[in-house]
C-alpha positions in Angstrom: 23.0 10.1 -1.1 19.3 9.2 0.1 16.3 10.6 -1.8 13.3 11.2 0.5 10.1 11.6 -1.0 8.0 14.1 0.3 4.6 14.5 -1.0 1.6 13.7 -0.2 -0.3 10.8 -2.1 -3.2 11.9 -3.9 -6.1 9.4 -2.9 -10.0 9.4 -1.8 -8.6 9.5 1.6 -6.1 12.6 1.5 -8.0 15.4 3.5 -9.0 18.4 0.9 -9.0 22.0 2.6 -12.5 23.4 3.6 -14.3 24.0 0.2 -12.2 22.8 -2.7 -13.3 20.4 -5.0 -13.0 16.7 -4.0 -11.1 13.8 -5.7 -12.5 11.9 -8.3 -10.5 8.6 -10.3 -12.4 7.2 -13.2 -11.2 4.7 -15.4 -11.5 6.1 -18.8 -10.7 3.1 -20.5 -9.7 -0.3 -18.9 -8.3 -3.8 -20.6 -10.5 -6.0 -18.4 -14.1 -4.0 -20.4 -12.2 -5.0 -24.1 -10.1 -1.6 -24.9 -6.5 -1.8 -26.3 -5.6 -0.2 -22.8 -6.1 1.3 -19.5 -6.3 4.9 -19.5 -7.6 6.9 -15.8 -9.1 10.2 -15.6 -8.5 12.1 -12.7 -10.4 15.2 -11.2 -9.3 17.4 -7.9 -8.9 20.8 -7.6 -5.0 22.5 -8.3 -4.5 23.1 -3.6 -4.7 19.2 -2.9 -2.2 16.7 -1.3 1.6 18.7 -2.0 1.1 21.8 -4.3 2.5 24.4 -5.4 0.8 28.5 -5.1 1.5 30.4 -8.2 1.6 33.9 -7.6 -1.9 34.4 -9.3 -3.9 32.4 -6.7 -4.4 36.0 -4.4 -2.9 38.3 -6.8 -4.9 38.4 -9.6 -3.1 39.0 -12.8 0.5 38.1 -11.0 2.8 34.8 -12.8 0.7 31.8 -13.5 1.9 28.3 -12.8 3.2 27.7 -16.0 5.1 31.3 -15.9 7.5 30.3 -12.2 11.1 30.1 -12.5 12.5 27.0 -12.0 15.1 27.8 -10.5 13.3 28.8 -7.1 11.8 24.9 -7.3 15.1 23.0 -7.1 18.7 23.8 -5.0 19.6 23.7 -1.3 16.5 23.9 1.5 17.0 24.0 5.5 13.9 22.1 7.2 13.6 24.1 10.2 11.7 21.7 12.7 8.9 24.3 14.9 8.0 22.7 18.7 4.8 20.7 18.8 3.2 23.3 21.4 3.9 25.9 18.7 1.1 27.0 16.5 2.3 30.1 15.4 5.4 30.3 13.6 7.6 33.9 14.7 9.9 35.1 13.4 12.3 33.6 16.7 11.5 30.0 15.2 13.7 30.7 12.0 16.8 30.8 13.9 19.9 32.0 11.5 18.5 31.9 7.8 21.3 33.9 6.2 22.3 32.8 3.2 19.3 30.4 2.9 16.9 30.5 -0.6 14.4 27.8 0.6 12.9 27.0 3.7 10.6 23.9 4.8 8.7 24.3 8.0 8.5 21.1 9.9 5.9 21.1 12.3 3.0 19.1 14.8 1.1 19.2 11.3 3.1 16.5 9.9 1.6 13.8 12.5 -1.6 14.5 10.8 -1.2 12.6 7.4 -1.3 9.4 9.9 -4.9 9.8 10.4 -6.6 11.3 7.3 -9.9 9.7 8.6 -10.2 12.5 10.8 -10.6 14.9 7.5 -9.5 18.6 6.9 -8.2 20.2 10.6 -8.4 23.5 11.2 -6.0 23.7 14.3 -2.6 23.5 11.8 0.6 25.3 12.3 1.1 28.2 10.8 3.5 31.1 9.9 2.8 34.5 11.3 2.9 37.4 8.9 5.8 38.6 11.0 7.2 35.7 9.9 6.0 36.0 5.9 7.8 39.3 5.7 11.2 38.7 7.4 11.6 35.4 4.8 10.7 37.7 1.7 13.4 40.2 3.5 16.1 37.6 3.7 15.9 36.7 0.1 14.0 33.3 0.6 12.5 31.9 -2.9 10.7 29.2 -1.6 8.5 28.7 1.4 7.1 25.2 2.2 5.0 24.0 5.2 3.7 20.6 6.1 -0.2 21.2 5.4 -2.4 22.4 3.5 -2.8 26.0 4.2 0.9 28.4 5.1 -2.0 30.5 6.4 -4.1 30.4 9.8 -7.0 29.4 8.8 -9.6 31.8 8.5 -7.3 34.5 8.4 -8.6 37.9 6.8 -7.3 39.2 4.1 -4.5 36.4 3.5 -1.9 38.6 4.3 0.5 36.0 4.6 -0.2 34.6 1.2 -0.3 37.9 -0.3 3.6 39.0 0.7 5.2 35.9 -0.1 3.2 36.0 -3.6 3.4 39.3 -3.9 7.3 38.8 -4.1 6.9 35.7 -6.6 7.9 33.7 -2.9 7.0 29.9 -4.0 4.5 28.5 -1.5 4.8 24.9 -1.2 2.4 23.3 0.6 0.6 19.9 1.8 4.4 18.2 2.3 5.1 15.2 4.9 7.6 15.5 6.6 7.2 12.8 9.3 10.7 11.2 8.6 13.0 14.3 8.1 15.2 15.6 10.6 16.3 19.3 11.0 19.3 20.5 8.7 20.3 21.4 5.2 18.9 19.4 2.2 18.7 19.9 -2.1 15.0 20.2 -2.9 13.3 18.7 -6.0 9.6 20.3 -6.6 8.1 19.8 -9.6 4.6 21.3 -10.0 2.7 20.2 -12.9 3.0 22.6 -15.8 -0.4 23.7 -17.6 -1.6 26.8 -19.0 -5.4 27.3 -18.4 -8.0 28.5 -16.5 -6.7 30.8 -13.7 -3.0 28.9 -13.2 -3.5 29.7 -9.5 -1.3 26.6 -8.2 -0.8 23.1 -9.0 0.0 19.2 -7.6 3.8 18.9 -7.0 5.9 15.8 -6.9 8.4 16.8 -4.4 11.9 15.1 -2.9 14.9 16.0 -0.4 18.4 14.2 -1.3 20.4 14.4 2.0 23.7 13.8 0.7 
């Protein structure tokens, strides 16, 4: 068995999508200034690094993060790997999803947690909502892509977001998936359970075991 870990570190480097808030580490208390012990504060907004969408990030009053069922977050997951020169992901891309719950896209995106310095980019991968509605169709509980957004960017409307989470579809995004090959995996994703303010998503410590 080999455990990959997929997510995304959460640093001052990690690229933030266009308009959330930034990330911020303070050290609340720290041994070397006299306290008992060290103790960190951390502030970024709920969408940064790997994250999970709650349903209640574009339908208001839908599940909260603290309110998704875990068993959409952990079981078996195909990583479908999409061509480099693809930037919309169709429907043709998904190739035979029968009988699959969970789906990871792999795509060009991946190659661009090597070079954070370049900041949020706007030319990801994405999936169609062509795409978004034949996954919800097939019975897929959880959709993950390797950046920040499932969602051209810009997009009006969100309609992609909107019929995966209007079917309580998990949207997993922000993974790395620069050393995973195509195939069949168990997924571990393990968003960070609070109840407060609008419960719209949360960071999510995510793994693949190959067996």
């Amino acid at each position: 068995m080999k455990i990959h870990d997929i997510t995304v570190t959460i640093n001052s480097e990690v690229p933030i999508y266009k308009g959330d808030p930034g990330v911020e580490f303070t050290s609340f208390k720290a041994i070397a200034r006299g306290d008992s012990a060290n103790v960190s504060q951390l502030s970024f907004g709920v969408h940064t690094a790997t994250h999970v969408d709650a349903p209640n990030h574009f339908v208001d009053g839908a599940k909260r993060i603290h309110e998704l069922d875990p068993a959409k977050l952990i079981g078996p997951c195909r990583v479908i790997v999409v061509p480099d020169d693809a930037t919309a992901i169709e429907p043709e891309h998904l190739g035979d999803i029968d009988g699959v719950e969970r789906v990871l896209f792999k795509t060009k995106n991946s190659e661009f947690w090597s070079t954070p310095e370049t900041g949020f980019r706007t030319d990801f991968a994405y999936i169609t909502p062509a795409t978004a509605k034949l996954l919800v169709e097939n019975g897929v509980v959880l959709v993950g892509i390797d950046y920040l957004s499932i969602e051209k960017s810009g997009s009006p409307g969100h309609p992609v977001h909107i019929t995966l989470l209007e079917n309580e579809t998990v949207i997993l995004e922000g993974i790395d998936l620069r050393n995973i090959d195509a195939g069949d995996y168990e997924v571990i994703c393990a968003p960070l359970k609070y109840d407060g303010a609008t419960g719209d998503g949360a960071p999510a410590r995510t793994f693949l075991i190959e067996s």
